[in-house]
Steps between C-alpha positions, in 0.01 A plus 500: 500500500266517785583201760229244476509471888594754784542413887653795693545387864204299531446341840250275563393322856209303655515559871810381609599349202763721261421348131668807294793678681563853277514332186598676170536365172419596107403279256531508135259305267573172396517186717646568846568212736410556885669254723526478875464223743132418688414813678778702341180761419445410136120441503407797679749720238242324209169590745618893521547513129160342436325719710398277756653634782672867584861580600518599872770721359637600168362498131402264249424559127491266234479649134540844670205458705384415862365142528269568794109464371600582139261254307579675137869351586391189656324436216839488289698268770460075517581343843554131570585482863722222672167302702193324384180636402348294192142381570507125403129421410551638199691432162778736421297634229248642707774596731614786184187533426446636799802696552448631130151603636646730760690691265223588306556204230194294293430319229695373268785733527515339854502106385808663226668637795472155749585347123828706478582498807423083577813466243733758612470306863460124322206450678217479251476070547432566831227781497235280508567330793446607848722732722496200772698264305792687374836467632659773670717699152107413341361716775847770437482510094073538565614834739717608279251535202259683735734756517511519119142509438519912477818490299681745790780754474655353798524147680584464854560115561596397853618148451341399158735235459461300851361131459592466153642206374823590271370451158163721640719725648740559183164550291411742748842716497434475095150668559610739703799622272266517200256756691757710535607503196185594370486827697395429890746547814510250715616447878583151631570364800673164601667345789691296264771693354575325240174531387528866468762486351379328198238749460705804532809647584371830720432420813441703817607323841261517793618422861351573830269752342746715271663515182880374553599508122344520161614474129627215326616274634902553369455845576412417901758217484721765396465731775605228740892594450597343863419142370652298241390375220496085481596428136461135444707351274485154333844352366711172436745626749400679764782509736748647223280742405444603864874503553501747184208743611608540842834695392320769352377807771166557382420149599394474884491104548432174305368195601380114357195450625317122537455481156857544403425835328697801576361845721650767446447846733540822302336863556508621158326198289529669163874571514510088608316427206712710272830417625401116513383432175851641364668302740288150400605550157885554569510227774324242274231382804214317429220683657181364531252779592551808696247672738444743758384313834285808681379704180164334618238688673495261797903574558435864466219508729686298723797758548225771517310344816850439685581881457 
């Protein structure tokens, strides 16, 4: 299967400025997760693969072929970039009618597309009304259909979910798992990680201008054999269990944190799991709920950037 995206040791600067520092990575379709902190180079990565800007050095292709003024692939690609640009003297109905217009879209087959689209994004109450009076995830879930109007291959969203308010921002995550299900890839950036990782589970991890891991997220976590895992673990007696766990070698340290619940330290969390659910059952504890602490994308990340 042909990689949906290709950067080969793309570098990218403006003046002084280093954006993209020999960055490689391969995407597969689906839903991939970008994440990186302000600056980290994850909006200029989206503006190379758009077109809108060359690599000072390197390649780019996306579906096998080279972004740079290719309108027949631009054509096939939706966009919904992380600042403002909605006019607001005008409803967002004319708003996708207008975006509708400049890919080529009329008639009526246009109102059934702004139709379709107005309840995919829960926005058709609202469509009426004027761009200047819509709240901030209005002005987001109005974006967001824009890109749709053209029904794209692939979505590049660079912060679709920032300014949402949770239940907008749940519908959203919704939305954007359904269009992928129906057939189009879809690349989404967030500097909320736990945002991502509701939407997906691949992510690629962006800091100071290259790509420091990618995968899912257990498989990166994985890799990361010189830190322990934090299991978590929530029990009537904590202190007798911890007294119990910390004879056995594969354990590295326990702990009872502020909320009376026991952490224990471990390097090989499915041999914990294995060996602790036997040893539940023959030692009669009451446990509550069991979790690992840093399986998270923020705790991975974390250990990444203090490499």
């Amino acid at each position: 299967m042909m990689d949906l995206i290709e950067v080969n040791n793309v570098s990218k600067w403006f003046g002084d400025i280093i954006a993209l520092n020999s960055l490689s990575l391969n995407i597969d379709p689906g839903i991939t997760g970008v994440v990186g902190p302000n600056g980290s180079g994850k909006s200029t990565l989206f503006k190379l693969l758009l077109g809108l800007i060359k690599p000072n050095k390197g390649k780019v292709l996306v579906k096998g072929q080279d972004p740079w003024s290719n309108h027949k692939l631009m054509c096939k690609i939706g966009y919904l970039p992380d600042y403002e640009f909605l006019p607001e003297n005008i409803s967002g109905f004319d708003f996708l009618e207008f975006s509708g217009g400049l890919r080529g879209l009329d008639g009526w087959q246009l109102d059934e597309k702004i139709q379709e689209i107005g309840y995919l994004v829960d926005m058709i109450p609202h469509l009426d009304r004027d761009i200047n009076g819509y709240s901030k995830g209005m002005k987001q879930k109005l974006k967001f259909a824009s890109t749709l109007i053209h029904e794209p291959s692939l979505l590049i969203l660079d912060e679709p979910l920032a300014g949402m308010d949770p239940n907008s921002k749940e519908k959203m995550i919704e939305s954007i798992k359904r269009i992928n299900e129906e057939g189009t890839d879809i690349m989404i950036s967030s500097h909320v990680l736990h945002d991502i990782e509701k939407v997906t589970n691949d992510v690629v991890l962006i800091y100071r201008g290259r790509s420091i891991a990618s995968g899912t997220i257990s498989e990166i976590r994985s890799l990361l054999d010189r830190y322990p895992h934090n299991i978590v673990v929530r029990c009537d007696k904590p202190r007798i269990l911890a007294k119990e766990l910390i004879e056995y070698s594969w354990v590295t340290s326990v702990d009872i944190n502020e909320n009376h619940e026991l952490v224990v330290k471990v390097f090989d969390p499915e041999y914990f799991f294995k060996v602790f659910s036997k040893m539940v059952i023959e030692k009669d504890h009451d446990i509550k709920e069991v979790y690992s602490k840093d399986e998270d994308l923020g705790s991975v990340f974390k250990y990444l950037m203090s490499d």
